[in-house]
RONUFI-763848 format. One record per residue (C-alpha): chain; x, y, z. Coordinates in nm, 2 decimals. Layout:
% residues N
{kette = A&east = X&north = Y&up = Z}
...
% end
This chain:
% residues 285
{kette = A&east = -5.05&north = -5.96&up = 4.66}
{kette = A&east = -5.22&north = -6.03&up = 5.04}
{kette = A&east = -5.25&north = -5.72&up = 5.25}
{kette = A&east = -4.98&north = -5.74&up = 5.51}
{kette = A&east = -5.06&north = -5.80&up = 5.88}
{kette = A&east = -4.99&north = -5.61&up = 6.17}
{kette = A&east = -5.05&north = -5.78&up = 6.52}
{kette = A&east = -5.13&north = -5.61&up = 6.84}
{kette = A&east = -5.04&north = -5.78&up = 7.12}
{kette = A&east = -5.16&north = -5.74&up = 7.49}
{kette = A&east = -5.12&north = -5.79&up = 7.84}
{kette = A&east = -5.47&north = -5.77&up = 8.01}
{kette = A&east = -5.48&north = -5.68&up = 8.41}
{kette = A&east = -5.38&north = -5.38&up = 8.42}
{kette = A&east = -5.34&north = -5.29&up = 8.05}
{kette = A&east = -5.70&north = -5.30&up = 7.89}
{kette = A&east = -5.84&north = -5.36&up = 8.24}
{kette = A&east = -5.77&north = -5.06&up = 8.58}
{kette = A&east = -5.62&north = -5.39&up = 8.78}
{kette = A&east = -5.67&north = -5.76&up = 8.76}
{kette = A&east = -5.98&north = -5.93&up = 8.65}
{kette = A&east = -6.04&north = -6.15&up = 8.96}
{kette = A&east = -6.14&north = -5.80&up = 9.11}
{kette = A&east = -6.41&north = -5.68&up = 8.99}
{kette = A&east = -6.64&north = -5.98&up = 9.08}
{kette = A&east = -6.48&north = -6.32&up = 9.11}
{kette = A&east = -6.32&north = -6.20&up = 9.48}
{kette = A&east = -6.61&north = -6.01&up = 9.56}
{kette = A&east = -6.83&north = -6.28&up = 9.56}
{kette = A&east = -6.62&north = -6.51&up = 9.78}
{kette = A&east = -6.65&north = -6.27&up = 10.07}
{kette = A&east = -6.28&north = -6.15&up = 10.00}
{kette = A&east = -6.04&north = -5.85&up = 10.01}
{kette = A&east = -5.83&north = -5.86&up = 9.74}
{kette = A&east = -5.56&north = -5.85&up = 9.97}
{kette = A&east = -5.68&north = -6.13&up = 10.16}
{kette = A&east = -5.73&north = -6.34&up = 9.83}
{kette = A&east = -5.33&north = -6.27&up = 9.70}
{kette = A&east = -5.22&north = -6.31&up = 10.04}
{kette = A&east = -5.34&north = -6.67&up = 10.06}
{kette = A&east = -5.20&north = -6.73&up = 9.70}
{kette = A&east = -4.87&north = -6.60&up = 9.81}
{kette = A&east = -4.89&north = -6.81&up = 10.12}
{kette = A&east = -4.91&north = -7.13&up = 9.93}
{kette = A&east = -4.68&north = -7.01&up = 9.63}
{kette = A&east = -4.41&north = -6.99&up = 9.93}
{kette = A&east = -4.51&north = -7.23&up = 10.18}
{kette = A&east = -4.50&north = -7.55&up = 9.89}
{kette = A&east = -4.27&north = -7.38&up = 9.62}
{kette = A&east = -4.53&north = -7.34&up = 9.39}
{kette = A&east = -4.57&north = -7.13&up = 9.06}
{kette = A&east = -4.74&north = -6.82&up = 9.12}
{kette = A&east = -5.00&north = -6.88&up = 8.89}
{kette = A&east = -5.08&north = -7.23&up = 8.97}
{kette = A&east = -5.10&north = -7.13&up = 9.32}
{kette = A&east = -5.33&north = -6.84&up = 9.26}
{kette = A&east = -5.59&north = -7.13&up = 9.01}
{kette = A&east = -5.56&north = -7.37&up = 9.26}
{kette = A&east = -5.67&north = -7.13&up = 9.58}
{kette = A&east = -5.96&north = -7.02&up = 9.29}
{kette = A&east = -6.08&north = -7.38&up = 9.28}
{kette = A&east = -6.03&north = -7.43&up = 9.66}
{kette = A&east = -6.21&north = -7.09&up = 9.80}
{kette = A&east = -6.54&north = -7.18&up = 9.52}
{kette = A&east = -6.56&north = -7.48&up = 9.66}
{kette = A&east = -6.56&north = -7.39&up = 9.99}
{kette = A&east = -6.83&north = -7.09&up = 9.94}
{kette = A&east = -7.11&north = -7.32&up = 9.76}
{kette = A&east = -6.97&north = -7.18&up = 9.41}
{kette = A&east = -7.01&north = -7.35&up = 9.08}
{kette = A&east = -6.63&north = -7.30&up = 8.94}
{kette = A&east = -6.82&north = -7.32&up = 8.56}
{kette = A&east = -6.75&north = -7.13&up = 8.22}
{kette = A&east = -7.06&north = -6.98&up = 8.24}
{kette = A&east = -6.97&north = -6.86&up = 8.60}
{kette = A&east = -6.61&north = -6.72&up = 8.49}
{kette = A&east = -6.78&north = -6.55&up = 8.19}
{kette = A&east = -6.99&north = -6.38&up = 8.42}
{kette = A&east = -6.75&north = -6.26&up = 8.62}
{kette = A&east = -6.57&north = -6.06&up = 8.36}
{kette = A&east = -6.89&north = -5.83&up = 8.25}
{kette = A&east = -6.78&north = -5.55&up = 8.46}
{kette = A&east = -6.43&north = -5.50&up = 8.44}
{kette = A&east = -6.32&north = -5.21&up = 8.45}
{kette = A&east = -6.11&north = -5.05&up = 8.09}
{kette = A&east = -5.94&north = -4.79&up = 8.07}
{kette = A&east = -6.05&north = -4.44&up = 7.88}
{kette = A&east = -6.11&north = -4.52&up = 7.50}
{kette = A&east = -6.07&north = -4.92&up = 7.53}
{kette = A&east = -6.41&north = -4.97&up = 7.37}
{kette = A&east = -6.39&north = -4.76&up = 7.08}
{kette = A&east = -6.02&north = -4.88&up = 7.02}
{kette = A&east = -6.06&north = -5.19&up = 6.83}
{kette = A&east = -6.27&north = -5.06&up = 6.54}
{kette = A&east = -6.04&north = -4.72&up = 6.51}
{kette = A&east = -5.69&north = -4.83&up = 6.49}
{kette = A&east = -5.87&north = -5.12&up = 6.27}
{kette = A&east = -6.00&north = -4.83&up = 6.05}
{kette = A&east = -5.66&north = -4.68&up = 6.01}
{kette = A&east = -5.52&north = -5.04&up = 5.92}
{kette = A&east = -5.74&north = -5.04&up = 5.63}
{kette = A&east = -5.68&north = -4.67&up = 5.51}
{kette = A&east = -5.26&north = -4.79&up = 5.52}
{kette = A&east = -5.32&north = -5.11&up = 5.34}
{kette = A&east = -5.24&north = -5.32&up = 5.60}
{kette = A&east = -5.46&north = -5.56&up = 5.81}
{kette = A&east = -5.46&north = -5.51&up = 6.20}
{kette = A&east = -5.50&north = -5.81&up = 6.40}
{kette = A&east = -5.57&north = -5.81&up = 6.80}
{kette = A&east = -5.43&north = -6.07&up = 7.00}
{kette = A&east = -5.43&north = -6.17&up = 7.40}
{kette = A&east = -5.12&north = -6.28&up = 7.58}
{kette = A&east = -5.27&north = -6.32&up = 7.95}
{kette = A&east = -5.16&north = -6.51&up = 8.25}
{kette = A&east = -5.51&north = -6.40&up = 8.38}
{kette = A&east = -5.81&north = -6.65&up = 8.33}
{kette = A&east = -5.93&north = -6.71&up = 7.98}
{kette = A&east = -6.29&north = -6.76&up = 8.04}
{kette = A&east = -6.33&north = -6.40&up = 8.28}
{kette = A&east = -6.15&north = -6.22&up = 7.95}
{kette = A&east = -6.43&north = -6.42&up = 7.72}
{kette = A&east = -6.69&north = -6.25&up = 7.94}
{kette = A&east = -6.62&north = -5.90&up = 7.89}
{kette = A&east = -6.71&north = -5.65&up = 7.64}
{kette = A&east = -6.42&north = -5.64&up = 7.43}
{kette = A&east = -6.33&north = -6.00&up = 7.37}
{kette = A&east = -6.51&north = -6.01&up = 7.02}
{kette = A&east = -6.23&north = -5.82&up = 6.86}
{kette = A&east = -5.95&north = -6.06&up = 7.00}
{kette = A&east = -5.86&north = -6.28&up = 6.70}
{kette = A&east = -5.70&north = -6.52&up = 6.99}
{kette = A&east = -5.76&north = -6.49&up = 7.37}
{kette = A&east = -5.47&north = -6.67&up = 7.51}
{kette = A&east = -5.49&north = -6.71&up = 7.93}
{kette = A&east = -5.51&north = -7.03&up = 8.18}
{kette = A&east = -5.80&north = -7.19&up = 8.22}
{kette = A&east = -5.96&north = -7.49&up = 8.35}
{kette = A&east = -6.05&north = -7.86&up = 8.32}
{kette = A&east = -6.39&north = -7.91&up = 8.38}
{kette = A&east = -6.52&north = -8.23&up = 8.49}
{kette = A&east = -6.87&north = -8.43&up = 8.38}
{kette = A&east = -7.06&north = -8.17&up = 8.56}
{kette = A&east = -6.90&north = -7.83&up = 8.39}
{kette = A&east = -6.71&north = -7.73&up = 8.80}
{kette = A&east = -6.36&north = -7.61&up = 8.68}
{kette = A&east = -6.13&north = -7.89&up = 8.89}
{kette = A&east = -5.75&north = -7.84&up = 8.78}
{kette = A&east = -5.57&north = -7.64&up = 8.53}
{kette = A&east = -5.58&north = -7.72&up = 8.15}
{kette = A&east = -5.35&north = -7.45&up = 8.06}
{kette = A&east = -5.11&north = -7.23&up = 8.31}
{kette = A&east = -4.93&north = -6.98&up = 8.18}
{kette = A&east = -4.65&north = -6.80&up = 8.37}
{kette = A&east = -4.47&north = -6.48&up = 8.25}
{kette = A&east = -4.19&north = -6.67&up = 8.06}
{kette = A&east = -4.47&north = -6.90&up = 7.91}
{kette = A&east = -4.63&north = -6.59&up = 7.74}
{kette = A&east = -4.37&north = -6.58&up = 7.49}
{kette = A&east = -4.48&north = -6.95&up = 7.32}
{kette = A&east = -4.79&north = -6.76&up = 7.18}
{kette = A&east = -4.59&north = -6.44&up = 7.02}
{kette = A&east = -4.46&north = -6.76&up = 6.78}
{kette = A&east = -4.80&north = -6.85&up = 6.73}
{kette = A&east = -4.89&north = -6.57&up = 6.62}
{kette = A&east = -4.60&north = -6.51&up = 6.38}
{kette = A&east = -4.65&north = -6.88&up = 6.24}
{kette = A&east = -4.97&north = -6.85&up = 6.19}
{kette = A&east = -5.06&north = -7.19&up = 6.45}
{kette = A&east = -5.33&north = -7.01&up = 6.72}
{kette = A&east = -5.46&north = -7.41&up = 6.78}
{kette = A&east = -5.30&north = -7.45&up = 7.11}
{kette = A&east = -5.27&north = -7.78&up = 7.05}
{kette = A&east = -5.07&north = -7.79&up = 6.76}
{kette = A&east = -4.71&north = -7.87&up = 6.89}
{kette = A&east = -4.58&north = -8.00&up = 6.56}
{kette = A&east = -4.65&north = -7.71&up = 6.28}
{kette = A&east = -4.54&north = -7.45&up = 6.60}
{kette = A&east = -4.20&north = -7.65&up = 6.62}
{kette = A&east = -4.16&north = -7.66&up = 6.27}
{kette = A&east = -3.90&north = -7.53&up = 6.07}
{kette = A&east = -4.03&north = -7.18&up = 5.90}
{kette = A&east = -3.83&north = -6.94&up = 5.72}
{kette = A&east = -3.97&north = -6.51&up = 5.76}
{kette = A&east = -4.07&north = -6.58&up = 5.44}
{kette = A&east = -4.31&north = -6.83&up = 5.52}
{kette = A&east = -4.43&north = -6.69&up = 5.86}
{kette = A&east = -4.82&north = -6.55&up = 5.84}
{kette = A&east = -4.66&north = -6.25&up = 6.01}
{kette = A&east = -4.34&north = -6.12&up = 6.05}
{kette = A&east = -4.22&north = -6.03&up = 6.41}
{kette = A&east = -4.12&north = -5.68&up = 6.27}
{kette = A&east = -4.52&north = -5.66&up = 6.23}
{kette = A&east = -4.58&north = -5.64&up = 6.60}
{kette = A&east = -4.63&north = -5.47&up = 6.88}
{kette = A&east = -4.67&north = -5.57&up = 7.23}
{kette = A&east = -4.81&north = -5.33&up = 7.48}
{kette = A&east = -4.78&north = -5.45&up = 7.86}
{kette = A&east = -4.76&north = -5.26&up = 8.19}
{kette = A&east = -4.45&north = -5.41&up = 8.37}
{kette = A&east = -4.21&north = -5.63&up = 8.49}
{kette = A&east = -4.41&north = -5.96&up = 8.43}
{kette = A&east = -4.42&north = -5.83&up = 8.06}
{kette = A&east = -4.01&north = -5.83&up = 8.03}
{kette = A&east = -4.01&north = -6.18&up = 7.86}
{kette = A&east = -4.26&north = -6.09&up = 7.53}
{kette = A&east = -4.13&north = -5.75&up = 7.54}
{kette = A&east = -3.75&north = -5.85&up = 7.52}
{kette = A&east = -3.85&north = -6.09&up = 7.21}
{kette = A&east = -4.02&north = -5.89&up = 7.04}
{kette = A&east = -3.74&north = -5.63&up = 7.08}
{kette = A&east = -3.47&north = -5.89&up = 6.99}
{kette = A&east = -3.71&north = -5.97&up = 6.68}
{kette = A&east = -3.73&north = -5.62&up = 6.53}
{kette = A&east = -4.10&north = -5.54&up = 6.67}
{kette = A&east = -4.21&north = -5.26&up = 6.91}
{kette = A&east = -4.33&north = -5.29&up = 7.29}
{kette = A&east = -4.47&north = -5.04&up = 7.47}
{kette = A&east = -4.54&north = -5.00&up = 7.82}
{kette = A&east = -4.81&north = -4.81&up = 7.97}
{kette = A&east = -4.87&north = -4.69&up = 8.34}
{kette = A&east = -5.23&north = -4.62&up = 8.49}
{kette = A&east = -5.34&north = -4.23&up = 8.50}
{kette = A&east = -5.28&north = -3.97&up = 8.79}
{kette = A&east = -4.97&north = -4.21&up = 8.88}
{kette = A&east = -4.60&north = -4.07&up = 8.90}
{kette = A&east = -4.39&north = -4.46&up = 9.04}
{kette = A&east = -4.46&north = -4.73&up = 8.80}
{kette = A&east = -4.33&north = -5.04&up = 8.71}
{kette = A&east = -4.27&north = -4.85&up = 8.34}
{kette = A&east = -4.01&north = -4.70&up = 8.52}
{kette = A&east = -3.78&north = -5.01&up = 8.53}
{kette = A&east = -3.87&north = -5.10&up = 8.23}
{kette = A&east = -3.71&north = -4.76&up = 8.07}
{kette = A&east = -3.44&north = -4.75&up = 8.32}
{kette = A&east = -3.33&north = -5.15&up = 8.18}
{kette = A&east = -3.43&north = -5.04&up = 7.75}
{kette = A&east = -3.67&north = -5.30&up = 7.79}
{kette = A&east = -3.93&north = -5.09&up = 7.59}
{kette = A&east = -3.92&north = -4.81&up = 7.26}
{kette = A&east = -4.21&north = -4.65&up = 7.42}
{kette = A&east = -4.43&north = -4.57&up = 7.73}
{kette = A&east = -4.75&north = -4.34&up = 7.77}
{kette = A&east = -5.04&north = -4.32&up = 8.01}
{kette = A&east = -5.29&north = -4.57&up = 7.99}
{kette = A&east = -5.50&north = -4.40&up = 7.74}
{kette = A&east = -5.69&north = -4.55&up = 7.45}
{kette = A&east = -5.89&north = -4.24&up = 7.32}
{kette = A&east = -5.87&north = -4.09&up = 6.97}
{kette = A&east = -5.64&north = -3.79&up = 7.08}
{kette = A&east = -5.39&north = -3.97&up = 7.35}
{kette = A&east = -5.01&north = -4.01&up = 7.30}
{kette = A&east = -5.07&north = -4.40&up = 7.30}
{kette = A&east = -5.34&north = -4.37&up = 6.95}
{kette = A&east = -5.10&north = -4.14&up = 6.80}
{kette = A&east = -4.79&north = -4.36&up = 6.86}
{kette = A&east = -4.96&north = -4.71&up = 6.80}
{kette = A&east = -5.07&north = -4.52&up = 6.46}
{kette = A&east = -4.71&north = -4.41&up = 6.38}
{kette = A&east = -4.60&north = -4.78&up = 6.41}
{kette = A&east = -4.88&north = -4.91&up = 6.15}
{kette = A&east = -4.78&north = -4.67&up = 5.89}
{kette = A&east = -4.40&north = -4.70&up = 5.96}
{kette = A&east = -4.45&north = -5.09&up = 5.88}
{kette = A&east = -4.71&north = -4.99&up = 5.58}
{kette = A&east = -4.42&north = -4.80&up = 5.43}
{kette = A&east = -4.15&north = -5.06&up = 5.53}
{kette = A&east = -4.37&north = -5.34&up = 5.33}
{kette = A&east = -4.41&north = -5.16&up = 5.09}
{kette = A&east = -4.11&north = -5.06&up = 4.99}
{kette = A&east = -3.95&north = -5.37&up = 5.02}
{kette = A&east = -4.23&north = -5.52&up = 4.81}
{kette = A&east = -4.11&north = -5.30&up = 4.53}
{kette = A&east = -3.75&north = -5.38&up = 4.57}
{kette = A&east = -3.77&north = -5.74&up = 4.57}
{kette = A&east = -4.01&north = -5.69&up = 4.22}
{kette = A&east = -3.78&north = -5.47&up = 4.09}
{kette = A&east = -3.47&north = -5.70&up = 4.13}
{kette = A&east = -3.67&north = -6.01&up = 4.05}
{kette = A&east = -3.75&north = -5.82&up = 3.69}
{kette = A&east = -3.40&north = -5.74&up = 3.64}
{kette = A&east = -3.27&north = -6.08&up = 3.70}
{kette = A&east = -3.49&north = -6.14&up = 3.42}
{kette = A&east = -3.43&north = -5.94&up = 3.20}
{kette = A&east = -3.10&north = -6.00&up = 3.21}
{kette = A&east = -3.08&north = -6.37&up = 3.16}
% end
């Protein structure tokens, strides 16, 4: 029988990375604060009713254009080489995918973003990510980014947790994602996961993964006492929160490890019922 699968799922800005990716470089190199740069996206989110996050990709196209800058892939990926993770990040991947294999279970790494795709493809980490979903860009014949291909606003985020469960990570594969599929038949089960997210814009993955018998857990950055985690215990949107702390020894390794062997021992045992009661329907007939 296939190992069972457990997914991880994250939040980016301000959950792998110290604060959001547009930052570290992409702000810098327009000549921008990154107050002045959310400013002018809350500006236009308000002054035309906009969605937050189109607002925020279109002043991105708008502010490159306007500096001389090439709004390519290549450019994006460049601009998430130094982001900033928090303490263990790096080593995190291959450890808790270690413990995985010595529970007998397989631990997949998944991106729910409403940050920018390509920036997240351009960082360290985004080799482990067995799907990197984010917004990103149309490009046009000469490779400039030019309009949004894919938005995705904090409600959106939760279209990709049944992706993952169905097994269907082609974004463009409406019709097996709307399809009728039985928990028996789903690639993994939303009891399997986990979301881990740092606040409010989180609430909508975290309440369905709740309602759906997985685990979220929220996590606040270190050396900080009032964080959005707070409302997020206050409401029972979460089973867990921690500092932001990936290393071998923190609460947040301990706890993510508790969850893979809980759901090791949880498949497993309900392997062996279903066996046993299949074999006694048999041998009774």
């Amino acid at each position: 029988m296939a190992k069972p699968i457990v997914a991880l799922l994250y939040d980016f800005d301000k959950t792998l990375s110290t604060t959001d990716m547009q930052e570290y470089d992409f702000i810098k190199n327009l000549g921008m604060s990154p107050k002045e740069f959310w400013d002018e996206c809350a500006r236009l989110k308000i002054e035309n009713g906009m969605d937050g996050i189109l607002s925020y990709m279109y002043v991105m196209v708008d502010m490159c254009k306007k500096k001389g800058i090439k709004l390519t892939k290549e450019y994006l990926n460049s601009c998430g080489k130094n982001i900033e993770l928090y303490k263990g990040v790096q080593t995190w991947f291959d450890r808790i995918n270690k413990f995985g294999e010595e529970n007998g279970v397989i631990v997949e790494h998944y991106i729910i973003s409403s940050g920018i795709t390509e920036i997240i493809e351009g960082c360290e980490i985004a080799k482990y990510f067995k799907a990197i979903y984010g917004c990103s860009f149309l490009y046009n014949e000469d490779g400039e980014g030019i309009w949004p291909a894919v938005a995705i606003n904090f409600t959106q985020k939760t279209q990709y947790i049944f992706r993952v469960s169905k097994g269907v990570l082609d974004i463009r594969d409406d019709q097996n994602l709307n399809r009728a599929t039985s928990n028996k038949e789903r690639r993994i089960p939303y009891e399997n996961m986990i979301y881990i997210g740092d606040g409010i814009t989180d609430i909508p993955c975290m309440t369905l993964i709740r309602e759906k018998g997985g685990r979220a857990v929220a996590i606040y950055p270190p050396a900080t006492k009032t964080t959005a985690a707070k409302q997020l215990v206050k409401e029972g949107r979460i089973n867990f929160v921690t500092v932001a702390n990936y290393a071998e020894d923190s609460t947040l390794t301990k706890t993510i490890k508790l969850y893979i062997e809980s759901i090791a021992v949880t498949t497993n045992l309900k392997e062996k019922e279903e066996k046993q009661l299949a074999q006694y329907l048999k041998a009774s007939d």
